[in-house]
N, CA and C atoms as an extended XYZ file, in Angstrom:
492
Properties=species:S:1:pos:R:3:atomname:S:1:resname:S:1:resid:I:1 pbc="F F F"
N        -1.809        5.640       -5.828 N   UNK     1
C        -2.846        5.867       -4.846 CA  UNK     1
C        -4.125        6.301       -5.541 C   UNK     1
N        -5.499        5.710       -5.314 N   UNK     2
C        -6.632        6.313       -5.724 CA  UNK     2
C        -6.886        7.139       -5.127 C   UNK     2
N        -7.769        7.850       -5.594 N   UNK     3
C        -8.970        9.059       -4.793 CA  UNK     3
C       -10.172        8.656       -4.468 C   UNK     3
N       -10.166        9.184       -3.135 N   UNK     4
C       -11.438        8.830       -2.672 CA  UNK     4
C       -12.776        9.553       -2.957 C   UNK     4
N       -14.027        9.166       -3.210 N   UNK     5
C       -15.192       10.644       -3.648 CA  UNK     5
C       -14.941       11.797       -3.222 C   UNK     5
N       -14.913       12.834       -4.112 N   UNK     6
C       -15.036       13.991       -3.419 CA  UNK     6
C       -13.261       15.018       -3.780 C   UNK     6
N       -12.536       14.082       -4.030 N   UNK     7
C       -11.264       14.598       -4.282 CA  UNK     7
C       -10.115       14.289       -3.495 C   UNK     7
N       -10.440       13.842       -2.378 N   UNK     8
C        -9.616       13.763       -1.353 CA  UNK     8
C        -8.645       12.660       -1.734 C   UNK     8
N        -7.273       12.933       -1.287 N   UNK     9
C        -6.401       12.284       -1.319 CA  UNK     9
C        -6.323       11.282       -0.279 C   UNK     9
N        -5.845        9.572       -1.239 N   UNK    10
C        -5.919        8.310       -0.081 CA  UNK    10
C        -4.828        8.630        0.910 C   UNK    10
N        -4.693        7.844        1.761 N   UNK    11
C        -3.928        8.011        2.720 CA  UNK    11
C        -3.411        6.604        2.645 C   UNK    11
N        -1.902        6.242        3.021 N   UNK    12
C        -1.297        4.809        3.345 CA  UNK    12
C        -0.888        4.281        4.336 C   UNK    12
N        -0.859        2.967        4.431 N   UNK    13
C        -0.681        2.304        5.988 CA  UNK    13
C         0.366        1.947        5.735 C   UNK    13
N         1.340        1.790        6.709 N   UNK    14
C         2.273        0.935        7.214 CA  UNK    14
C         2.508        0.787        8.914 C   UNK    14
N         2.326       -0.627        8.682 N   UNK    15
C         2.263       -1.487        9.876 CA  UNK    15
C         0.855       -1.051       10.886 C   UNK    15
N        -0.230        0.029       10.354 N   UNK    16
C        -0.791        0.251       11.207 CA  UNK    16
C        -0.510        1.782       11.444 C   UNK    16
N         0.089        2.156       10.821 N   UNK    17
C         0.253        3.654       11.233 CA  UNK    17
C         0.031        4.343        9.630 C   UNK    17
N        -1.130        5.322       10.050 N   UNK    18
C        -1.986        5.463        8.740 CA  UNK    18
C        -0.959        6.933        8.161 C   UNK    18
N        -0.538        7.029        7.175 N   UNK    19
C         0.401        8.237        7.066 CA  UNK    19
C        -0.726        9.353        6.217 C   UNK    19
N        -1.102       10.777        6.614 N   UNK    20
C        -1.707       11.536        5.953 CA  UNK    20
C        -1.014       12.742        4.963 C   UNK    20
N         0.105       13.205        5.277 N   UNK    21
C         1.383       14.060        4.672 CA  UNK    21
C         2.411       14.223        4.689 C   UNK    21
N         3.642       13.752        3.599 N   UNK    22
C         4.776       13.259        3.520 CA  UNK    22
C         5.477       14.889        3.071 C   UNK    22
N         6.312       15.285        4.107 N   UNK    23
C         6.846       16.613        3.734 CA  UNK    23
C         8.304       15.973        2.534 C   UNK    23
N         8.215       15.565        1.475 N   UNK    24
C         9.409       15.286        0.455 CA  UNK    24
C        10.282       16.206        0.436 C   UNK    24
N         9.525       17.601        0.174 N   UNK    25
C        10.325       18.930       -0.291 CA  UNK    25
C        11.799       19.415        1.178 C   UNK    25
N        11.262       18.804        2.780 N   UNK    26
C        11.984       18.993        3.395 CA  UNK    26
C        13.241       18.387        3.293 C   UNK    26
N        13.228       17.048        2.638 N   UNK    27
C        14.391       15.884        2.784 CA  UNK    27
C        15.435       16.674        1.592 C   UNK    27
N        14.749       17.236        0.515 N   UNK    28
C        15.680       17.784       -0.197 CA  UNK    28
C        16.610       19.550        0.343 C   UNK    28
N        15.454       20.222        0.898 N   UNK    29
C        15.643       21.421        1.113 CA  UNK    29
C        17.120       21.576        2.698 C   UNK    29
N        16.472       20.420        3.138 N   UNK    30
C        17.443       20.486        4.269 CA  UNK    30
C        18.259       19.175        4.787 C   UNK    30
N        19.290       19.199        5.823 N   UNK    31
C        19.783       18.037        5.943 CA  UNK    31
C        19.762       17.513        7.383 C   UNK    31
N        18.813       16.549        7.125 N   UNK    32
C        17.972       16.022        8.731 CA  UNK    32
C        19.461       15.821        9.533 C   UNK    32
N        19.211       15.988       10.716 N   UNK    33
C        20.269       16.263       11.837 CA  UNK    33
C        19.583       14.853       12.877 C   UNK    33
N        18.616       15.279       12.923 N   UNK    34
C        17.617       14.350       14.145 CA  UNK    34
C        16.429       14.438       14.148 C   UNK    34
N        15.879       13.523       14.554 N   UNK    35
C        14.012       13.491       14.197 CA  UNK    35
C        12.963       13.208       15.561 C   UNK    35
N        12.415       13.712       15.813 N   UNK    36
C        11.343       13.477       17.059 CA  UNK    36
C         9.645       13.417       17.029 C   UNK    36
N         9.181       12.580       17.785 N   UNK    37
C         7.890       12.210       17.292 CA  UNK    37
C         7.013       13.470       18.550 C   UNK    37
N         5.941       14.107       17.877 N   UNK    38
C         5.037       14.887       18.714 CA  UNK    38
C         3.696       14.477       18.868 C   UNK    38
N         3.248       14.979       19.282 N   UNK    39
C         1.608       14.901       19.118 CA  UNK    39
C         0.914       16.754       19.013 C   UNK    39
N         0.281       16.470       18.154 N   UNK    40
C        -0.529       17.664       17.678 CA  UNK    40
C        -2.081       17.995       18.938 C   UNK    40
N        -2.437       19.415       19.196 N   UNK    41
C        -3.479       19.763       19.642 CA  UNK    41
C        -4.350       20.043       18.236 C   UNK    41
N        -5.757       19.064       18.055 N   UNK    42
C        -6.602       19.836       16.928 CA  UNK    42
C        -7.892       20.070       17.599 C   UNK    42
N        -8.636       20.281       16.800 N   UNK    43
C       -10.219       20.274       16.935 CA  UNK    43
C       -10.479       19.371       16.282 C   UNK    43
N       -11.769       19.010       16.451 N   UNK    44
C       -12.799       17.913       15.884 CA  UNK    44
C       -12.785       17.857       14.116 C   UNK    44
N       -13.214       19.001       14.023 N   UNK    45
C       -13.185       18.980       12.364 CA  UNK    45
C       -11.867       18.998       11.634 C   UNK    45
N       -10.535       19.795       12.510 N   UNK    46
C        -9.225       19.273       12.257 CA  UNK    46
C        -8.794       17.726       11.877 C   UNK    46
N        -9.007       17.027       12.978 N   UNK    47
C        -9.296       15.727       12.856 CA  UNK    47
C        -9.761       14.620       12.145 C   UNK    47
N       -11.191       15.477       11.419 N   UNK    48
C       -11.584       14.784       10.274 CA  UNK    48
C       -11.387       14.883        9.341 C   UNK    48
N       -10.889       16.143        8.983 N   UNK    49
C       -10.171       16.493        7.576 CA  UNK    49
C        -8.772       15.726        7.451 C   UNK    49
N        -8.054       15.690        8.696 N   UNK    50
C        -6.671       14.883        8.353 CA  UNK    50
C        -7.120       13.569        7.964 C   UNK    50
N        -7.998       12.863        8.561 N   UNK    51
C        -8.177       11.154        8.444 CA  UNK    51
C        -8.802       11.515        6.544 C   UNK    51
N        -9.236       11.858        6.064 N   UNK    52
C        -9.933       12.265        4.996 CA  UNK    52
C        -8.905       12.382        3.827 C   UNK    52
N        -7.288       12.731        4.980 N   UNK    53
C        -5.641       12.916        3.959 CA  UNK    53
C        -5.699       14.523        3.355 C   UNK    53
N        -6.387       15.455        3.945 N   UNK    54
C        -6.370       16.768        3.346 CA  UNK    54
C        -5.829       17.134        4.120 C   UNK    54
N        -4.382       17.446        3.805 N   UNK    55
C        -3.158       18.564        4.320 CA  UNK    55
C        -2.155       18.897        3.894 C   UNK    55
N        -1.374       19.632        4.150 N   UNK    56
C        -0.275       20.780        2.903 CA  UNK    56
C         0.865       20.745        4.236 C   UNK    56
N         2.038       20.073        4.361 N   UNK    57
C         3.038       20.584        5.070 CA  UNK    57
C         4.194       21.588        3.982 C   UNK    57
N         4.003       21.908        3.153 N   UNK    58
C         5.230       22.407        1.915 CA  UNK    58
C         6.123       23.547        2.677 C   UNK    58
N         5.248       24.336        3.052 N   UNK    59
C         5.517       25.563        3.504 CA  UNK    59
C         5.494       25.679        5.533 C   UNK    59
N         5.199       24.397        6.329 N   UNK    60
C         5.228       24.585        7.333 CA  UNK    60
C         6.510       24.377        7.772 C   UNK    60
N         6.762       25.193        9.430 N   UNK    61
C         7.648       24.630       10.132 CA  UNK    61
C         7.430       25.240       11.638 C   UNK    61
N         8.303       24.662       12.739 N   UNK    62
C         7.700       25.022       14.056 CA  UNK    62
C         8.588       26.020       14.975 C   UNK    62
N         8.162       26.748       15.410 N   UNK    63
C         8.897       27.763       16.411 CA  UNK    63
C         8.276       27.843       17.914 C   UNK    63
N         9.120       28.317       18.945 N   UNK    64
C         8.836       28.098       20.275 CA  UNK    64
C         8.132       29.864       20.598 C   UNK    64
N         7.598       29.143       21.314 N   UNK    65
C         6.645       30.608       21.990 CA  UNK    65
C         6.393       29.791       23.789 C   UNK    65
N         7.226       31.018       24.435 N   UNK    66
C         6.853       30.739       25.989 CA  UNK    66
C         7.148       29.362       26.441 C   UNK    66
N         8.411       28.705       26.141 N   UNK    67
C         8.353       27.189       26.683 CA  UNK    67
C         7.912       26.267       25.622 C   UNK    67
N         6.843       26.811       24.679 N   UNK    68
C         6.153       25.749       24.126 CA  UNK    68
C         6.290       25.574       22.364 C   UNK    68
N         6.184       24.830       22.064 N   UNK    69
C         6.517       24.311       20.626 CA  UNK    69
C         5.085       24.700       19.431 C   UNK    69
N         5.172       25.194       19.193 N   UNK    70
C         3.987       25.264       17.703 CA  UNK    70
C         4.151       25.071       16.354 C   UNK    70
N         3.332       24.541       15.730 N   UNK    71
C         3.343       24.398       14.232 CA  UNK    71
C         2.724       25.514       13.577 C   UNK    71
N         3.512       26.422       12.531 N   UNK    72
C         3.249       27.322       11.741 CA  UNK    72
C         3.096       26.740       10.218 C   UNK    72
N         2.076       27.644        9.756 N   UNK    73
C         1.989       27.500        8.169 CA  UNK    73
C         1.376       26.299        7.771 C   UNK    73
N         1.094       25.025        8.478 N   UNK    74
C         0.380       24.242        8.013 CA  UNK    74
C        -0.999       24.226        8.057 C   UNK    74
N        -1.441       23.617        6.326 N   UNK    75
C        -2.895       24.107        6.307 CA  UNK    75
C        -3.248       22.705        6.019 C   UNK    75
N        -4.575       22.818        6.958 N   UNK    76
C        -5.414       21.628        7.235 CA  UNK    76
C        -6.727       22.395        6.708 C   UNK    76
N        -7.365       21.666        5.339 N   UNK    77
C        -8.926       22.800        4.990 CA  UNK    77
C        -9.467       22.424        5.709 C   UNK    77
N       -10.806       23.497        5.763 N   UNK    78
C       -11.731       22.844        6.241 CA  UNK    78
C       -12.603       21.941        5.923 C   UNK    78
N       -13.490       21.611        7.621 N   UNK    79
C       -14.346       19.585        6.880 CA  UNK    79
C       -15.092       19.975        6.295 C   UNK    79
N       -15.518       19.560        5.256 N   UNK    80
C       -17.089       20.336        4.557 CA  UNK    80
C       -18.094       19.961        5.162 C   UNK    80
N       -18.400       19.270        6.274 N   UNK    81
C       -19.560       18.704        6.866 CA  UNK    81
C       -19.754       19.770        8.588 C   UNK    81
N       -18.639       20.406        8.926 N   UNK    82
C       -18.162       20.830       10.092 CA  UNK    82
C       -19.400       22.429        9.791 C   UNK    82
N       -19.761       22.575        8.304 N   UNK    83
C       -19.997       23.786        8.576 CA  UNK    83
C       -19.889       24.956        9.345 C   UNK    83
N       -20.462       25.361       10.394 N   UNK    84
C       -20.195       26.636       11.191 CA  UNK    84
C       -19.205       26.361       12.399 C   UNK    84
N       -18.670       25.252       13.042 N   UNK    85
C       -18.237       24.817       13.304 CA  UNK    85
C       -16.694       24.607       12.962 C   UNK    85
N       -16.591       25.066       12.105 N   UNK    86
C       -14.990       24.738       11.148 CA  UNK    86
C       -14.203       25.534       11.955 C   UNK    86
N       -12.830       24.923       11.682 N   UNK    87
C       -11.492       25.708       12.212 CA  UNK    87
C       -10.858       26.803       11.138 C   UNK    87
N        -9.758       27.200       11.727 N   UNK    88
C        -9.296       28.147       10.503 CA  UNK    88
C        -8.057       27.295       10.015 C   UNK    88
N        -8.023       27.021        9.091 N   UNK    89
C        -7.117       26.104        8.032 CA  UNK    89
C        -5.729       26.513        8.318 C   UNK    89
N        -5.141       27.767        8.771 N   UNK    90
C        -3.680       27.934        8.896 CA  UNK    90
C        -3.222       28.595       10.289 C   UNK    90
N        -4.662       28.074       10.889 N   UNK    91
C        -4.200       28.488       12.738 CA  UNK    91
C        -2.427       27.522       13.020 C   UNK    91
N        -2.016       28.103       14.316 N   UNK    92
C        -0.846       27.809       14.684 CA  UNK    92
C        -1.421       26.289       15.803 C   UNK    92
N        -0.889       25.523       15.905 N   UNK    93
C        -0.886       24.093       16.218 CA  UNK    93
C         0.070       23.851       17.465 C   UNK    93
N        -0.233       23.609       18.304 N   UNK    94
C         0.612       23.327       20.020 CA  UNK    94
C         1.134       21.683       18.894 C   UNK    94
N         2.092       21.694       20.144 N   UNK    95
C         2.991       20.330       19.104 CA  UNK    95
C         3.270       20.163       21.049 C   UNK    95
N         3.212       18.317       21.239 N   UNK    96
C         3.230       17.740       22.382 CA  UNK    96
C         4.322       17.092       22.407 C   UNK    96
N         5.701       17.241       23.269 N   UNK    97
C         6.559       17.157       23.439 CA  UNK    97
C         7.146       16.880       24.982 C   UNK    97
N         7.920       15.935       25.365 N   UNK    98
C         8.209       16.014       26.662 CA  UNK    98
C         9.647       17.085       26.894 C   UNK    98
N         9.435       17.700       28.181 N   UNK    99
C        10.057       18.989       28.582 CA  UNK    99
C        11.627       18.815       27.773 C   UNK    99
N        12.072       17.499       28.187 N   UNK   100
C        13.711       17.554       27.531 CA  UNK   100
C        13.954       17.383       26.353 C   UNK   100
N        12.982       16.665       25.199 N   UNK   101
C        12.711       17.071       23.413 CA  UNK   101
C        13.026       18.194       23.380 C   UNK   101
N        11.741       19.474       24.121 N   UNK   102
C        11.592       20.233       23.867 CA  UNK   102
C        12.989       21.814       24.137 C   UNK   102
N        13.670       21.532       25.072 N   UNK   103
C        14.886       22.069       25.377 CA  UNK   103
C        15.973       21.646       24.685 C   UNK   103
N        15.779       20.249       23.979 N   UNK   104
C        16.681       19.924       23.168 CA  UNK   104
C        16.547       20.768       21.414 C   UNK   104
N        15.351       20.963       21.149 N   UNK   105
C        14.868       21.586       20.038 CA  UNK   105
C        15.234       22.956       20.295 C   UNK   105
N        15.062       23.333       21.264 N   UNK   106
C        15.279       25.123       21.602 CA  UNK   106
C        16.873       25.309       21.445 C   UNK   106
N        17.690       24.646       22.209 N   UNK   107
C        18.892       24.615       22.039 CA  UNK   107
C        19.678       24.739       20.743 C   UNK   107
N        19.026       23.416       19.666 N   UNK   108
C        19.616       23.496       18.497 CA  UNK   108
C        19.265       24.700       17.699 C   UNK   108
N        18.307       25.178       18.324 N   UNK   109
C        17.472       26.405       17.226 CA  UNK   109
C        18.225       27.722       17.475 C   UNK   109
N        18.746       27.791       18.528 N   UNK   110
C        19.185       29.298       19.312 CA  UNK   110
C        20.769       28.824       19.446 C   UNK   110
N        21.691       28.019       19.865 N   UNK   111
C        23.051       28.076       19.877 CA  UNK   111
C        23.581       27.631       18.438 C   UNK   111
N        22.876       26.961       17.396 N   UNK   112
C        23.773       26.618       16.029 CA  UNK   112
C        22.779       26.921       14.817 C   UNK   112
N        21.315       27.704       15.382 N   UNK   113
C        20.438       28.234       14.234 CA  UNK   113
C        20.206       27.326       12.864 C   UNK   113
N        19.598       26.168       13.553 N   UNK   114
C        18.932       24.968       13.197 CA  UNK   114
C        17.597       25.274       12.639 C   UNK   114
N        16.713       24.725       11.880 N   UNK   115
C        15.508       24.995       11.574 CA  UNK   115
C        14.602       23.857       12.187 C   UNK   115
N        13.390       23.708       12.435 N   UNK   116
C        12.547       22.456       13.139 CA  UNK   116
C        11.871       22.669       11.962 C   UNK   116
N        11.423       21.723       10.939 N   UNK   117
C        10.556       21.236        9.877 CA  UNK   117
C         9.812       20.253       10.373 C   UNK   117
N         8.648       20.042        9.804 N   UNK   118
C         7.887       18.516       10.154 CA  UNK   118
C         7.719       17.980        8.450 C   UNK   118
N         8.323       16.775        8.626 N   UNK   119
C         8.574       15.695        8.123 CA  UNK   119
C         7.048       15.085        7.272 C   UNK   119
N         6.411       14.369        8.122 N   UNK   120
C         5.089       13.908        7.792 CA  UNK   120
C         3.965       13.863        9.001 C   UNK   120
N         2.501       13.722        8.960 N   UNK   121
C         1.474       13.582        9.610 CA  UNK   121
C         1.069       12.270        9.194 C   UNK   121
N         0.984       11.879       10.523 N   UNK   122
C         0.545       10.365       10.960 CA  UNK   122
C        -0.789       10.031       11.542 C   UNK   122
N        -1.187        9.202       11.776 N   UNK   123
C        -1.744        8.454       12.966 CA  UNK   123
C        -1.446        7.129       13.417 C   UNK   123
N        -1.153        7.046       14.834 N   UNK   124
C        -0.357        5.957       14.976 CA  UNK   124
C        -1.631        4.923       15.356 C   UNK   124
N        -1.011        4.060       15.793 N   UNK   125
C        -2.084        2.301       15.537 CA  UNK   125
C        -2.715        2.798       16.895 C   UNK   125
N        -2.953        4.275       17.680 N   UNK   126
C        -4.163        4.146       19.076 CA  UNK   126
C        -4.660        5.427       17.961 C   UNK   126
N        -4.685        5.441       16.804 N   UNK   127
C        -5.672        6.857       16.084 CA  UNK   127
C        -5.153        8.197       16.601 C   UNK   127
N        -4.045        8.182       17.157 N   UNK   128
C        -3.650        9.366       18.118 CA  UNK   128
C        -2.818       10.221       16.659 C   UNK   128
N        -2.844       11.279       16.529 N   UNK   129
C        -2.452       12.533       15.699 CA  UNK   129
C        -0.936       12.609       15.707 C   UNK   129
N        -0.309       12.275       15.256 N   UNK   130
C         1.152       12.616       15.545 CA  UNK   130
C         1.984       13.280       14.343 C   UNK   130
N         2.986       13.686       14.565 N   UNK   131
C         3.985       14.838       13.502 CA  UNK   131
C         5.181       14.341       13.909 C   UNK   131
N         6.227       13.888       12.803 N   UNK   132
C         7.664       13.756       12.709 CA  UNK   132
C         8.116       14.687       12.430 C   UNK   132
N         8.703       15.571       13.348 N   UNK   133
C        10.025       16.903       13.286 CA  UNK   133
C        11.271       16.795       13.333 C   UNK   133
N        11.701       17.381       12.150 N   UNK   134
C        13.373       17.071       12.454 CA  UNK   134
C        13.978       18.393       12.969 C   UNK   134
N        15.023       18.305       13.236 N   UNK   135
C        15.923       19.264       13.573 CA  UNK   135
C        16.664       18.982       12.691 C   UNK   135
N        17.010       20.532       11.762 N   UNK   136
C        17.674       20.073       10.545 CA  UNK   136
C        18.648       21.439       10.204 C   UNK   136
N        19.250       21.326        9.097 N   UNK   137
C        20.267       22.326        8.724 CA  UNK   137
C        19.890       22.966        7.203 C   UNK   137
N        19.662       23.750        6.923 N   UNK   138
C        19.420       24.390        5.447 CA  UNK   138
C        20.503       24.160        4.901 C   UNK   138
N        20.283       23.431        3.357 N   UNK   139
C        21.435       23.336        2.354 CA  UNK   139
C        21.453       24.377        1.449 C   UNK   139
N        22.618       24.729        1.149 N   UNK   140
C        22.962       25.516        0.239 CA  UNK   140
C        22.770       25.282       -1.063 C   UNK   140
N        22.995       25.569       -2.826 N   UNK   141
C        22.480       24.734       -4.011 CA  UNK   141
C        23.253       23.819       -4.356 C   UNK   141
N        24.351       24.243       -4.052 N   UNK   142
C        25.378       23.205       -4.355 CA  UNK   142
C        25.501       21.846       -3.296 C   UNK   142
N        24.935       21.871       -1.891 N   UNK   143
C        24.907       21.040       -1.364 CA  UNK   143
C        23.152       19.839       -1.692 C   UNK   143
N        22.436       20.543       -2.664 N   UNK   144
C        21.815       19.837       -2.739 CA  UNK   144
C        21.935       18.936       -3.982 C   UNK   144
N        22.840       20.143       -5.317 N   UNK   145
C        23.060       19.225       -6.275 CA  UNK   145
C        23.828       18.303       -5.965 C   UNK   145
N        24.945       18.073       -4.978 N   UNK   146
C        25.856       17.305       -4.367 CA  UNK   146
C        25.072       16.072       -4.471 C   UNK   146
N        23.735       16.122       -3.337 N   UNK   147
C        22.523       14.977       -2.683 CA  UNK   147
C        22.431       14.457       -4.368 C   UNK   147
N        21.987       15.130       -5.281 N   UNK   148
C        20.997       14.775       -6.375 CA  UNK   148
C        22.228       13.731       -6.911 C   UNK   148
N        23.445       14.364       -6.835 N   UNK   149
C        24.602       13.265       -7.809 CA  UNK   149
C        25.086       11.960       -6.703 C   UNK   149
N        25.117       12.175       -6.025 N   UNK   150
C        25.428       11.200       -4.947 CA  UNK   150
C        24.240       10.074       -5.390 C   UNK   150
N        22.796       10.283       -4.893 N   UNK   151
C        21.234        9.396       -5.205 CA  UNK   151
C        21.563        9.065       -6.667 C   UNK   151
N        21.998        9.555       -7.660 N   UNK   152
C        21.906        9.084       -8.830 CA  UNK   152
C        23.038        8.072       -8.968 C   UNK   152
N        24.238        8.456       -8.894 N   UNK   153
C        25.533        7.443       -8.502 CA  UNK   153
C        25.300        6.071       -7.331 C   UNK   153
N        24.334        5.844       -6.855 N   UNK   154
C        24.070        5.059       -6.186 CA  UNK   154
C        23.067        3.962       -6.700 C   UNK   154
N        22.127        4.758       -7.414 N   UNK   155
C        20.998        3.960       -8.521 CA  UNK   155
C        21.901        3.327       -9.385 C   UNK   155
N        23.039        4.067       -9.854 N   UNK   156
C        23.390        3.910      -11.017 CA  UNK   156
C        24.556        2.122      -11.008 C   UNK   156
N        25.159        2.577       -9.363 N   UNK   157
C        25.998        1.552       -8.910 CA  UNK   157
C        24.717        0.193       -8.453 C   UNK   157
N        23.801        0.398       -8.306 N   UNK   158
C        23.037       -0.881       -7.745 CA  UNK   158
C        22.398       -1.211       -9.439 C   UNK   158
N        21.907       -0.682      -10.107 N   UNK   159
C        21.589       -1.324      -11.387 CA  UNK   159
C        22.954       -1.871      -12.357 C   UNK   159
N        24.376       -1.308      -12.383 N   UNK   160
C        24.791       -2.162      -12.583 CA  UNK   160
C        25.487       -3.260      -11.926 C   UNK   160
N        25.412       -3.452      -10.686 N   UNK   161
C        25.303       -4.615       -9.796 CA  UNK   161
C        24.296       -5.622       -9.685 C   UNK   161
N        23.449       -5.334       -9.994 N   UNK   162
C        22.349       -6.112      -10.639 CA  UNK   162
C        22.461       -6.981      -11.745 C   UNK   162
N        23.183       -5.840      -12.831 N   UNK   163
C        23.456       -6.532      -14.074 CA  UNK   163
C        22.635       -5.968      -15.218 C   UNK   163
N        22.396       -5.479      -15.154 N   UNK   164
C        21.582       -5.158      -15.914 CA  UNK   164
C        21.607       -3.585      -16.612 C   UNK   164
């Protein structure tokens, strides 16, 4: 991927859906259970900083307050053009969900103490803001070195099936 002036990280398409932050560290840290698509509340200069590809999910994840779903810990900087106008980079984020997602997420979180991570930040082909959340399970070390030998035993079985 190049950089665009200024520092900013490119952003990639597929099929039309422009991807701005790929949470990697979650796929290892935990073990996706189920995944659901949201839509994010931002501001204006929120907005332009994501299309721009400036955002950090490493450290985010979402918890319920009053019925409703929010995104914690993710930092979106600010636009440099937004000047006085700017948001605060690690405000908490409403996450748009229909009522039975959202009881389904509460459920897993409170009867089997599930974690909700977000995955990656999108925009889908109407420019609309969206977040992939999983409902997921924390691995232990050994369940991740498990993942790491399993992915390698699998490379290892398709290259020599290949032949090579």
């Amino acid at each position: 991927m190049s950089s665009k002036a200024g520092g900013a990280k490119s952003t990639r398409k597929v099929q039309g859906v422009k991807v701005v932050a790929d949470n990697r560290r979650a796929r290892h840290e935990y073990e996706i259970l189920q995944t659901f698509e949201a839509g994010l509340v931002l501001t204006g200069s929120e907005v332009k900083s994501l299309r721009e590809g400036r955002t950090n999910l490493a450290e985010a994840y979402a918890t319920m307050k009053r019925g409703e779903l929010f995104l914690l810990n993710s930092n979106i900087p600010e636009y440099r053009e937004a000047n006085r106008f700017n948001h605060d980079p690690k405000r908490p984020r409403k996450l748009l969900l229909h009522k039975r997602e959202i009881d389904k997420l509460a459920n897993g979180v409170q009867r089997e103490g599930l974690t909700i991570v977000p995955l990656k930040i999108f925009f889908n082909p109407r420019g609309r803001a969206k977040v992939d959340l999983a409902l997921a399970k924390g691995r232990k070390m050994h369940d991740k070195r498990e993942a790491i030998k399993a992915r390698d035993w699998g490379r290892e079985k398709a290259r020599l099936m290949k032949g090579g």
